[in-house]
C-alpha positions in Angstrom: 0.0 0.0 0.0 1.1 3.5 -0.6 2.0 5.8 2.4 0.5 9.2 2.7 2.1 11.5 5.3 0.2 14.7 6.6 3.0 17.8 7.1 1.1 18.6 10.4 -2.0 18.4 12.4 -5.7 17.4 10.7 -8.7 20.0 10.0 -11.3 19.2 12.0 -14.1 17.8 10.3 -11.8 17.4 7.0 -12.4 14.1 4.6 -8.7 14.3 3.7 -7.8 11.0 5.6 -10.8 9.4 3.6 -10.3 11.3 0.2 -6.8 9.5 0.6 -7.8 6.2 2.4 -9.8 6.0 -1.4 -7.1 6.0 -3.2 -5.2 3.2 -1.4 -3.1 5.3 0.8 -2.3 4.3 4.1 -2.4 7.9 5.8 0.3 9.1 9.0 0.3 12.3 10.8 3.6 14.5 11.1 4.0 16.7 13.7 6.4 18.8 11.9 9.2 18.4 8.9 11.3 16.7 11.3 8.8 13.8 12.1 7.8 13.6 8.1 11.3 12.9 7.5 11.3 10.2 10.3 8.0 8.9 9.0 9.2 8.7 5.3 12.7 6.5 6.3 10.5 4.5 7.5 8.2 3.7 4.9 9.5 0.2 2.5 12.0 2.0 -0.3 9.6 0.6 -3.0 6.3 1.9 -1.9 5.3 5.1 -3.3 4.8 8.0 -0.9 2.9 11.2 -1.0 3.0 14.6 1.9 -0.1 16.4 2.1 -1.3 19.2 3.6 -3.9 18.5 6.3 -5.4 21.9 4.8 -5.7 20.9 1.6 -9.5 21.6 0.2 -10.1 20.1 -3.3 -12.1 17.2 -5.2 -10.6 13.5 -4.8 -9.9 13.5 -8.5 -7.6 16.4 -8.2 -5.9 14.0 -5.6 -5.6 11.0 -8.1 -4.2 12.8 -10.9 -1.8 14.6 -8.3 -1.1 11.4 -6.4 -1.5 8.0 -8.4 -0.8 8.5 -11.7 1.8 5.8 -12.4 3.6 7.1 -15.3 5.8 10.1 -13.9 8.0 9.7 -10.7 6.8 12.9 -9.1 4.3 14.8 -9.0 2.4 17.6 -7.5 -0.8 20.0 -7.1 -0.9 22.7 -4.7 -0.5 21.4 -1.2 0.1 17.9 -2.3 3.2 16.4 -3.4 4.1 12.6 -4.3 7.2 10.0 -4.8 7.8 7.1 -6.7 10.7 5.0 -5.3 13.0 6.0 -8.1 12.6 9.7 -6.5 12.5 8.7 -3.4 16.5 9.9 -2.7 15.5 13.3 -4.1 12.4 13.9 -2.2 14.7 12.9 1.2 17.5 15.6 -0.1 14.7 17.9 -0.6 13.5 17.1 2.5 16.9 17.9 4.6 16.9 21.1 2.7 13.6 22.0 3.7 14.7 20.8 7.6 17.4 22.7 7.6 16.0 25.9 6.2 12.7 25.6 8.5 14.8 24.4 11.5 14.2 21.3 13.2 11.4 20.8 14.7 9.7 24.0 13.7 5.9 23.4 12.1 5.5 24.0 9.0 4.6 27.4 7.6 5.5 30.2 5.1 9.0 29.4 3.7 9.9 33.0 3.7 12.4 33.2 0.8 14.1 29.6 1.0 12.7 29.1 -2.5 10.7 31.2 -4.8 7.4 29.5 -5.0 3.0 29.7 -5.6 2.6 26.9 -3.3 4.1 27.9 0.0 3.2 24.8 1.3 5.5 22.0 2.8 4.6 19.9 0.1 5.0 22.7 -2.5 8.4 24.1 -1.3 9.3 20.1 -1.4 8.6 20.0 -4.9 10.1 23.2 -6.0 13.3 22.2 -4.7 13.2 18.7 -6.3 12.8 20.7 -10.0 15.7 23.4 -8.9 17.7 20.5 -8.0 17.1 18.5 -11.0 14.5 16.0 -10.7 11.4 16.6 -12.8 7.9 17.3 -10.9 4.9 16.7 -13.0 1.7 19.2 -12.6 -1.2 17.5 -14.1 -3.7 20.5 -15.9 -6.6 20.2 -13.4 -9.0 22.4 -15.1 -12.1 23.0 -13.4 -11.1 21.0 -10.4 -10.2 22.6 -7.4 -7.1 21.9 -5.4 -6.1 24.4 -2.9 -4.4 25.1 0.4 -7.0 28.0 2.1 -4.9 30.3 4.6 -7.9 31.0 7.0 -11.5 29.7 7.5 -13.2 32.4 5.1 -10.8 30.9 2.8 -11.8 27.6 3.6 -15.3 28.1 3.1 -15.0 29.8 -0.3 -12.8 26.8 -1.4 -15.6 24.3 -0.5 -18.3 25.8 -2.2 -16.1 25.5 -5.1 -15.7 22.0 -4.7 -19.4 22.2 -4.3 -20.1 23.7 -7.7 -18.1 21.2 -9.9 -19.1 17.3 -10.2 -16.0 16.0 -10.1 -17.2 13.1 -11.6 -18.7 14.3 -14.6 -14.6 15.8 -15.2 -13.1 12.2 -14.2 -15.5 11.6 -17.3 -14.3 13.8 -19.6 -11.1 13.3 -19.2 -11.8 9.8 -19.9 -12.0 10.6 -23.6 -9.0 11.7 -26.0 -9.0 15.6 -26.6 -7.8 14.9 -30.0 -9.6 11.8 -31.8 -11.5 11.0 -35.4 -14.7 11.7 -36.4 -16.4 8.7 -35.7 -14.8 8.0 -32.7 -15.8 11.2 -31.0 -19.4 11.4 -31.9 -20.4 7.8 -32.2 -18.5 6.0 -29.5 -17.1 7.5 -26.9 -20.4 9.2 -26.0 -21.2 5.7 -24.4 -17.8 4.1 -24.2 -16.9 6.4 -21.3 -19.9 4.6 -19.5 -18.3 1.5 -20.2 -15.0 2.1 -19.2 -16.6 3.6 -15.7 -18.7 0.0 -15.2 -15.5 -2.0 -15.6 -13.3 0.6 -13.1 -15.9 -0.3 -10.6 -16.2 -4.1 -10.9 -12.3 -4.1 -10.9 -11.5 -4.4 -15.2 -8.3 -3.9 -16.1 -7.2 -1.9 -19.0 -5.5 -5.3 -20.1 -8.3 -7.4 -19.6 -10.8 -4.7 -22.0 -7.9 -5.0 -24.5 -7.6 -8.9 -24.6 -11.2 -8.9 -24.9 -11.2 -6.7 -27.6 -8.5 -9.3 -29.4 -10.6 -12.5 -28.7 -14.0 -10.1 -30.1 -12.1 -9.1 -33.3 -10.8 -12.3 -34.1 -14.6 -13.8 -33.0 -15.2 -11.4 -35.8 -12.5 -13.1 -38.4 -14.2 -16.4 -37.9 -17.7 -15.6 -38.5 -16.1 -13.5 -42.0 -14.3 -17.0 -42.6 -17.0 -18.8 -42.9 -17.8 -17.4 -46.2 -21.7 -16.8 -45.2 -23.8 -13.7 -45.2 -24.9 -14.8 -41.6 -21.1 -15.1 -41.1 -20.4 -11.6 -43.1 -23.2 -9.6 -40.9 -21.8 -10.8 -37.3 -18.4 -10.1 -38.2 -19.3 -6.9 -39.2 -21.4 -6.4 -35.7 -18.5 -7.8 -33.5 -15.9 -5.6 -35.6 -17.5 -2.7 -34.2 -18.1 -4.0 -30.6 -14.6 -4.8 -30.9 -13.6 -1.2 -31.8 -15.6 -0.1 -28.9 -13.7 -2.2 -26.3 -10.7 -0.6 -28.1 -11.6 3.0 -27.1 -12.9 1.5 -23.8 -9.7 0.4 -23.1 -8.1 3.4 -22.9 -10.8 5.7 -21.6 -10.8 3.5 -19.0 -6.3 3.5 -18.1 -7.2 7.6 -18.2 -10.5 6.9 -15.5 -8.3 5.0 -13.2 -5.1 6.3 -14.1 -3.8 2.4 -14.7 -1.3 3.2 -17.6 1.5 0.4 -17.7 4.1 -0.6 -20.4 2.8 -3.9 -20.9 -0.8 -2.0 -21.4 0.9 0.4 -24.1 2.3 -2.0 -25.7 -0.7 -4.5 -25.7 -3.3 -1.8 -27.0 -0.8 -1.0 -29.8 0.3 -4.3 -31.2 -3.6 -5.8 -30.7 -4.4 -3.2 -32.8 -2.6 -4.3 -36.0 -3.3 -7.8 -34.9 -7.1 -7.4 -34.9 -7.0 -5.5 -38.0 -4.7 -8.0 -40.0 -6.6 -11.6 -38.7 -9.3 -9.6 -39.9 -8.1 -9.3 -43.5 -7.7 -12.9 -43.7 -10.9 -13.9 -42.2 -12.3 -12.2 -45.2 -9.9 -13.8 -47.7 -10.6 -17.1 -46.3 -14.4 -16.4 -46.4 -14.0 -15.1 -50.0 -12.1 -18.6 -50.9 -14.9 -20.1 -49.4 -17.3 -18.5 -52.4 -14.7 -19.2 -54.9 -13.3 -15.6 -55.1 -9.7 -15.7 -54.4 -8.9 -12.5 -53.2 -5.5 -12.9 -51.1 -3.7 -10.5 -53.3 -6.2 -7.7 -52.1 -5.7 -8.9 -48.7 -2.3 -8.3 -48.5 -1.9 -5.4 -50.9 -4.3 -3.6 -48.2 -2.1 -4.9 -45.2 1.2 -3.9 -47.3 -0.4 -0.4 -47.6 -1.8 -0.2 -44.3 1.8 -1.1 -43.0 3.8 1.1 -45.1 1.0 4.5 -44.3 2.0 3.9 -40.7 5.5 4.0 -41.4 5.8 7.0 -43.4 4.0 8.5 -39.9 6.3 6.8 -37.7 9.0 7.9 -39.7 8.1 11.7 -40.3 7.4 12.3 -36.7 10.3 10.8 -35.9 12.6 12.6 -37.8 11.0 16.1 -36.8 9.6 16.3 -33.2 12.6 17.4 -31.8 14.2 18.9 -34.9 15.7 23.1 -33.9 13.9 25.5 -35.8 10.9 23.4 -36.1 8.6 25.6 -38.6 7.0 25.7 -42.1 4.8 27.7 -44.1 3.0 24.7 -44.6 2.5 23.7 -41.2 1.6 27.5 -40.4 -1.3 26.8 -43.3 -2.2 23.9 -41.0 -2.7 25.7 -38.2 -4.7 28.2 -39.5 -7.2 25.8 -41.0 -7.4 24.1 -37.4 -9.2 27.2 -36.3 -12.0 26.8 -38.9 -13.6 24.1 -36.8 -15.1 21.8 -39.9 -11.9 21.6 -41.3 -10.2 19.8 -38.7 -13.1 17.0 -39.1 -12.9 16.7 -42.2 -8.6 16.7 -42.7 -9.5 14.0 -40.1 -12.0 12.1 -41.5 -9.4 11.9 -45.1 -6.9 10.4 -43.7 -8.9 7.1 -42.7 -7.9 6.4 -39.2 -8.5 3.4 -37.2 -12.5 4.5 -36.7 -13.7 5.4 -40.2 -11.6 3.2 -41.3 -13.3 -0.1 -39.3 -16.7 1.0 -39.4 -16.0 1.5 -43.3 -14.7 -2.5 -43.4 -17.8 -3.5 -40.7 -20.9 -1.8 -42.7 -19.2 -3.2 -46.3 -18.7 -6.5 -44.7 -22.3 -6.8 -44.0 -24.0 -5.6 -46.9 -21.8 -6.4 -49.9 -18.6 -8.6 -50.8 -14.8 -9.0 -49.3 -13.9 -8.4 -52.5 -15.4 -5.1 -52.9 -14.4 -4.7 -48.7 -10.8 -4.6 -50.1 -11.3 -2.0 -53.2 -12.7 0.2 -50.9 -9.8 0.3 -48.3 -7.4 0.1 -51.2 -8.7 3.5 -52.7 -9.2 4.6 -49.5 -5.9 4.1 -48.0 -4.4 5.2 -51.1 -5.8 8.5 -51.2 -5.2 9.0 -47.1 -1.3 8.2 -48.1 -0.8 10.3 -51.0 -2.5 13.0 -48.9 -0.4 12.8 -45.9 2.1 12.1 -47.6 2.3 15.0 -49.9 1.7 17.3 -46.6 4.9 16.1 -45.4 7.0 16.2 -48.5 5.8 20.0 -48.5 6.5 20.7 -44.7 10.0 19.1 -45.1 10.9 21.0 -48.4 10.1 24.2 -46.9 11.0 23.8 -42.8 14.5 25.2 -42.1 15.5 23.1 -39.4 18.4 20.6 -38.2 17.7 17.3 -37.4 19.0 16.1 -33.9 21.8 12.7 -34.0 18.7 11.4 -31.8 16.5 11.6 -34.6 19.2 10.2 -36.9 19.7 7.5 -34.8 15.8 6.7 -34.9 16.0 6.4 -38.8 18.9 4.5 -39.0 17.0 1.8 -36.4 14.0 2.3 -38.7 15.6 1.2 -41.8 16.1 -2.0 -40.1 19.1 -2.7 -41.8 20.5 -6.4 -41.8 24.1 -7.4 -42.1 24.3 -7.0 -45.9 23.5 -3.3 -45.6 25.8 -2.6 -42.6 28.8 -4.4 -44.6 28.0 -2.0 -47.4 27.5 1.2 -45.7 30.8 0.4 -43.8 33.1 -0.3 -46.7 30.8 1.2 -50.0 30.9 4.6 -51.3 29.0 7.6 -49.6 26.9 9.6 -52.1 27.4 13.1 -51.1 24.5 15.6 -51.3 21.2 16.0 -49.3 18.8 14.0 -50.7 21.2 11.1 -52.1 19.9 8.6 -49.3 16.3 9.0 -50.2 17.1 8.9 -53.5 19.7 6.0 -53.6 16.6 4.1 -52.0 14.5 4.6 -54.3 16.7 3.7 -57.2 17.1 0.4 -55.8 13.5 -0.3 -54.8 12.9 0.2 -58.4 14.8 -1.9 -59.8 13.9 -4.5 -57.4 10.0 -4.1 -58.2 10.6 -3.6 -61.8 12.7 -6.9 -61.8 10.0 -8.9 -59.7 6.8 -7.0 -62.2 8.4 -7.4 -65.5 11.1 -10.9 -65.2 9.7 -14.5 -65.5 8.7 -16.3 -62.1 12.2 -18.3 -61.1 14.4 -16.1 -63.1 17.9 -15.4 -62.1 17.6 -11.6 -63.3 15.3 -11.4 -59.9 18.7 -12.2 -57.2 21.0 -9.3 -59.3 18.3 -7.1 -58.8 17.6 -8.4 -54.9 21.7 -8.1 -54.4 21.7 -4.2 -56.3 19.1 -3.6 -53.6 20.8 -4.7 -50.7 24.0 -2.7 -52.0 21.8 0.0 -52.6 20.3 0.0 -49.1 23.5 0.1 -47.3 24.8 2.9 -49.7 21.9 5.4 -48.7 22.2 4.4 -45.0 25.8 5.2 -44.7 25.8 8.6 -43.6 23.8 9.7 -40.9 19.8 10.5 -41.9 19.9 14.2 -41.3 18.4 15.2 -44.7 15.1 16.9 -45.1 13.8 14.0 -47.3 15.5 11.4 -45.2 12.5 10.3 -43.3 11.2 8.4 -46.4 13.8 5.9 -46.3 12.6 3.9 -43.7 9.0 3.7 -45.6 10.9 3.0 -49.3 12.7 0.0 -47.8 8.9 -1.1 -45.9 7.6 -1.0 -49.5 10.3 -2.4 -51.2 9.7 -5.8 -49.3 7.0 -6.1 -48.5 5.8 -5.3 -52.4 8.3 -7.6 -53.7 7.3 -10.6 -51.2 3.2 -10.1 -52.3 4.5 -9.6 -56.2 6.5 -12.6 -56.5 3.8 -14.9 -54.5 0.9 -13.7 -56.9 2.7 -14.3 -60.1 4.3 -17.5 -58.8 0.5 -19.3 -59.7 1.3 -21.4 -57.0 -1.1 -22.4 -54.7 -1.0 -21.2 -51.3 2.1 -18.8 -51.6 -0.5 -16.1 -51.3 -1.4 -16.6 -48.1 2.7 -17.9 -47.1 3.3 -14.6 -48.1 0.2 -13.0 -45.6 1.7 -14.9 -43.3 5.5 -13.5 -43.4 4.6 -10.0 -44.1 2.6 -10.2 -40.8 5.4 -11.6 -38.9 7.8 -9.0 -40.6 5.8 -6.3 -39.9 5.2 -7.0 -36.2 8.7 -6.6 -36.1 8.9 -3.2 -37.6 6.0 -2.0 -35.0 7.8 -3.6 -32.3 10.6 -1.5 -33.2 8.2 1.7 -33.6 6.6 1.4 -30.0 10.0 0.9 -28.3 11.7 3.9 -29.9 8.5 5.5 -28.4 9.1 4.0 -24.9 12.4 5.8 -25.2 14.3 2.5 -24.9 15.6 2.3 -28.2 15.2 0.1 -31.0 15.4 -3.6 -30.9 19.0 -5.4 -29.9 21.2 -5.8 -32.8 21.6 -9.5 -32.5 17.9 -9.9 -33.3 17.8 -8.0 -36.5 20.7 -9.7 -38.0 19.2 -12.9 -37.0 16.1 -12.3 -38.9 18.4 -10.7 -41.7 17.8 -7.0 -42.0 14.7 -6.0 -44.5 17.9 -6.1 -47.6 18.7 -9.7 -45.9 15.0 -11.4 -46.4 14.4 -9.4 -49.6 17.2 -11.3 -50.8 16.2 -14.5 -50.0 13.0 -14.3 -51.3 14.6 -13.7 -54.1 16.4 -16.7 -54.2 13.6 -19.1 -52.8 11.1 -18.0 -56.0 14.6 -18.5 -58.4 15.4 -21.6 -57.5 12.4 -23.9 -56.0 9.7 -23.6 -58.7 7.9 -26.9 -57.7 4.5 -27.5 -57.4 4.5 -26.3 -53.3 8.2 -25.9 -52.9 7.7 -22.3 -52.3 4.5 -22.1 -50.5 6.5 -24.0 -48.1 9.7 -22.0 -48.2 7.8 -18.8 -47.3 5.7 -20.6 -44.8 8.9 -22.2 -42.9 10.6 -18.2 -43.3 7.0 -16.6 -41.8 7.3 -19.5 -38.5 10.9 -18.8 -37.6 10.4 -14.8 -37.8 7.3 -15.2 -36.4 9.0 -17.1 -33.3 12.2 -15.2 -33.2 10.4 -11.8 -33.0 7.6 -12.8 -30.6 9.6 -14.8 -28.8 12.1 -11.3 -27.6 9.1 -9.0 -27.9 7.6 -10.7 -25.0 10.4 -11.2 -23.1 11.2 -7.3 -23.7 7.8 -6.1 -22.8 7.4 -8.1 -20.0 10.6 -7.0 -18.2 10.9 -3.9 -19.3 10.5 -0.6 -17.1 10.0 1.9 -20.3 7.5 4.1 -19.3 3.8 4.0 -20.2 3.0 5.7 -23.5 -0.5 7.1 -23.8 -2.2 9.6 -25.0 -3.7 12.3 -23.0 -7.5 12.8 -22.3 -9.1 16.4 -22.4 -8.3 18.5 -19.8 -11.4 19.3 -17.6 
C-alpha cells in the first residue's frame, strides 16, 4: 500500500484522511518536517509516498491525478506532493533542505524566501526544490477541479463551495475521452464508451483485460467473415465494431483509473494491428470459401496499411525534436485548425483506425470481401498520397536541423541487416542532401521492376535483390539528417514487403499467397515492435535480433532466391511458410520477453483537460 504523510495536524471535520484512504493510501500524521522525514525513512523504499497538507480543500480526482498517476516519478498540485521509489532519494534531499531551512522541529509554515514559489506549502516548497535540483515534478492540468491550500477559515469556506459547484465526476468523465480523436470516434463511441469504461473501473476491469477482450471479439469477428456466409459476413461486421468499442474503452478507461503500464501500451498497440490484420484474412478465407480468391487484395491492403504507418512513424520521428521546427505549410495547417469543420474533415481523409473499421464493418455486412478490399485500397491510397504529400511539402520548406537522436531513430528504422551494414561500412557515400532517399528509391525500383516485369524463377530477380541490398547500405551510410530522409525507412517497408506479395501472386502457386500473408505479418510486427519501443524511449530492438532475422535487404534477398530456385509444385509455399514461423518465433519470442521486463514508461495519449 502506498503511504500518505500529513505535514502537520488534521482540519477538523476534513475528509482528507478518507479522500486519501480511497485512493489506497495508508495515511500518517507529522507533527512537523522533522517527524515527516522520520515517517518517510520508514516507509518500505519501493512503496510510493505522498506529503499532504492536512489543509488541503479540493475534489478526490484532483488528488488522483496529483497522487497515483503511475507514469511520472513525481508529481504535485498545490498542497500535495508525491514520490515514486525511483525519487524517493530526491524527495529525502529535498527534505533535509527543507529541515534545515525551517529548522528542526519548527511546524510548517511560510517558507519566507528559502525558495521562490506559488505553493508555500511544505509539500509545495518540497517539490520546487526537487525541480531546482534536478529531478522533474509533474503538474497534471486540473482544469475545473479545485485543489487548494486556504490560509484562513473564510478561505476555507469559499474553497468548499467550489468544490461544491463542480461534479468531479462528470470531469473524471471527460477526461476519460481523447482531446484529439476521429470523427467517428468522437461522436459515435465515446459518448457511451466512457460509461463503459466507468462499469468495468468499478467491478475491478483492467485496462489489459478490456484490451484482450477486444483481441478475442475481433478475431470472433474473423471467424464468423471465414465462414464465407452472409450470416457469417453480418456478425463479423457487428463484433468488428463491438470490438472497436472495447478498443476505445480500453483506454478511456487507463485515463478513469489512471492504470497506464508498459505492458498495457504495448498490448493496446500491437492488438491493434493484430485485430486488423486476422481480420483481413478472415475475409480472404471467407472469399475462398465463395470461390473468389482475393488474397492479393488482402495483402496489398495490409502492405499499404503497413507502409501509411510507417511513413508517420518515420516523419514524426525525424522532426519532433528537430531546432527551428517551422514551415509555411505547417503554419497553413494551423490556421485551417481554427476553422472548426476543417479539422473534421482533414481528419475524417486520412482514414484512421475509426472510419476506417466502421468502413470494413458496414461493407462486410451488406456487400462482398472483394469489394471490402477496393474500398480500403482506394481509401488508404488516397489517405497516403494526402499525408504524404503534406509532409513532403513541410519538409521541403521547414529550415531546421535534425538532432543525431532523430538520426539514430531512422537509421534503427531502416532496419538494416548485415548486408546493408557491410555495405554502408566499406561502399561509397553519395554526397549531397537528398542522395539517401534517393539511392533508395533507385534500388527499390529496380527490385520491383525486376519482380513485375522478369519470368517467375528467373535469375535476373537475385541481381536485382543483391543491387538492392548494395543499394540499401549505400543510402544508410551517412547519418539521416536530410530533409527528405524520413522516407527511407517507408521506401525500404515497400520495397519488401511489395516484392514478397508480387513474386507470390505471379508465382500461380497455390497457397504462396497466403505464405506470403503470413510473413509479411510476422515481418511487420517486427517493424511495429521497433516503432513502439523507440516511443518508450528505450531504443530500438538489440542488434543481435535484426541480423538474425536478416535486416529487411537480408530477407528481400532470400526471397529472391527461394522463387529463383524452388519452382515446384509447393516448394515455395512451403519455403515462405517455414521463413513466416521462424520470424514469427524469433520476434515474438524477444518482444515478450522485452515487454514483460521492461521498465519503459507508459505511453498514452492524454484525455481532455477538464
Amino acid at each position: 500500500m502506498s503511504t500518505a504523510i500529513l505535514t502537520g495536524a488534521p482540519v477538523p471535520g476534513s475528509s482528507l484522511h478518507d479522500d486519501l484512504r480511497s485512493l489506497g493510501f495508508d495515511v500518517q500524521t507529522a507533527a512537523d518536517v522533522t517527524e515527516a522525514a522520520r515517517l518517510l525513512s520508514a516507509v518500505p523504499a519501493e512503496s510510493r509516498v505522498a506529503l499532504v497538507d492536512p489543509r488541503f480543500v479540493g475534489h478526490v480526482h484532483a488528488l488522483r491525478l496529483g497522487l497515483t498517476d503511475p507514469r511520472f516519478p513525481a508529481a504535485t498540485v498545490p498542497g500535495a506532493l508525491t514520490a515514486q521509489p525511483e525519487a524517493r532519494p530526491a524527495l529525502v534531499r529535498a527534505l533535509r533542505t527543507t529541515t534545515e531551512a525551517v529548522g528542526a522541529g519548527v511546524p510548517p509554515g511560510p517558507p519566507g524566501n528559502t525558495v521562490t514559489v506559488t505553493d508555500r506549502t511544505v509539500p509545495g516548497r518540497l517539490a520546487a526544490t526537487m525541480d531546482a535540483e534536478g529531478t522533474a515534478v509533474q503538474r497534471p492540468e486540473l482544469g475545473s477541479l479545485v485543489a487548494t491550500v486556504p490560509a484562513d477559515g473564510a478561505a476555507r469556506v469559499t474553497a468548499q463551495s467550489a468544490v461544491a459547484a463542480v461534479d468531479d465526476e462528470a470531469v473524471r468523465l471527460r477526461g476519460a475521452v481523447k482531446a484529439r480523436d476521429g470523427f467517428f470516434t468522437t461522436y459515435c463511441i465515446s459518448p457511451y464508451s466512457r460509461y463503459i469504461a466507468r462499469w468495468c473501473a468499478r467491478r475491478g476491469f483492467t485496462p489489459n483485460q478490456v484490451t484482450t477482450a477486444s483481441l478475442l471479439t475481433a478475431l470472433v469477428a474473423a471467424g464468423c467473415a471465414a465462414t464465407g456466409t452472409r450470416g457469417g459476413y453480418v456478425a463479423a461486421g457487428l463484433l468488428l465494431l463491438f470490438s472497436f468499442v472495447l478498443d476505445c474503452t480500453d483506454g478511456q478507461l487507463a485515463r478513469y483509473s489512471l492504470q497506464y503500464s508498459t505492458m498495457g501500451a504495448w498490448l493496446d498497440a500491437t492488438f491493434d494491428r493484430a485485430k486488423e490484420y486476422a481480420y483481413y484474412a478472415g475475409l480472404a478465407l471467407g472469399a475462398a470459401r465463395g470461390g473468389d480468391d482475393v488474397w492479393a487484395l488482402a495483402l496489398g491492403a495490409m502492405v499499404l496499411q503497413s507502409c501509411r504507418h510507417v511513413i508517420d512513424f518515420s516523419f514524426n520521428e525525424a522532426n519532433h525534436d528537430a531546432v527551428a521546427n517551422s514551415s509555411p505549410t505547417a503554419a497553413l495547417s494551423d490556421k485551417l485548425d481554427s476553422v472548426g469543420w476543417t479539422v473534421w474533415v482533414r481528419r475524417m481523409i486520412v482514414l484512421p483506425i475509426g472510419e476506417r473499421w466502421a468502413m470494413i464493418a458496414v461493407l462486410t455486412a451488406l456487400t462482398t470481401p472483394r469489394i471490402v478490399f477496393y474500398a480500403l485500397l482506394v481509401g488508404c491510397t488516397f489517405a497516403a498520397c494526402y499525408t504524404t504529400a503534406g509532409r513532403l511539402l513541410r519538409s521541403l520548406t521547414r529550415k531546421a536541423r535534425r538532432t543525431d537522436r532523430a538520426a539514430q531513430a531512422l537509421a534503427d528504422l531502416a532496419d538494416s541487416g548485415p548486408v546493408a551494414e557491410l555495405v554502408a561500412a566499406r561502399g561509397p557515400r553519395i554526397p549531397g542532401a537528398w542522395s539517401a532517399p534517393v539511392v533508395a528509391v533507385v534500388g527499390t525500383g529496380a527490385l520491383i521492376a525486376a519482380a513485375l516485369q522478369q519470368p517467375f524463377g528467373s535469375r535476373q530477380m537475385i541481381a536485382a535483390a543483391v543491387f538492392y541490398a548494395i543499394c540499401s547500405g549505400i543510402a544508410v551510410a551517412r547519418p539521416l539528417k536530410g530533409a527528405l530522409d524520413w522516407l527511407v525507412p517507408p521506401v525500404f517497408r515497400a520495397a519488401e514487403y511489395c516484392t514478397i506479395l508480387i513474386l507470390a501472386a505471379r508465382s500461380d502457386i497455390d497457397g504462396a499467397l497466403p505464405a506470403a500473408f503470413g510473413l509479411v505479418s510476422a515481418v511487420a510486427y517486427h517493424h511495429y515492435d521497433t516503432v513502439y519501443r523507440i516511443r518508450g524511449g528505450t531504443g530500438a530492438p538489440p542488434k543481435w535480433l535484426v541480423r538474425a532475422i536478416g535486416g529487411h535487404e537480408g530477407r528481400t534477398l532470400v526471397v529472391a532466391v527461394l522463387a529463383a530456385v524452388l519452382t515446384g509444385a509447393s516448394d515455395f509455399t512451403v519455403a515462405l511458410t517455414a521463413l513466416a514461423v521462424a520470424v514469427a518465433l524469433v520476434v515474438l519470442v524477444e518482444s515478450i520477453r522485452f515487454w514483460v521486463s521492461s521498465g519503459a514508461p507508459a505511453v498514452h495519449d492524454e484525455g481532455e483537460p477538464a
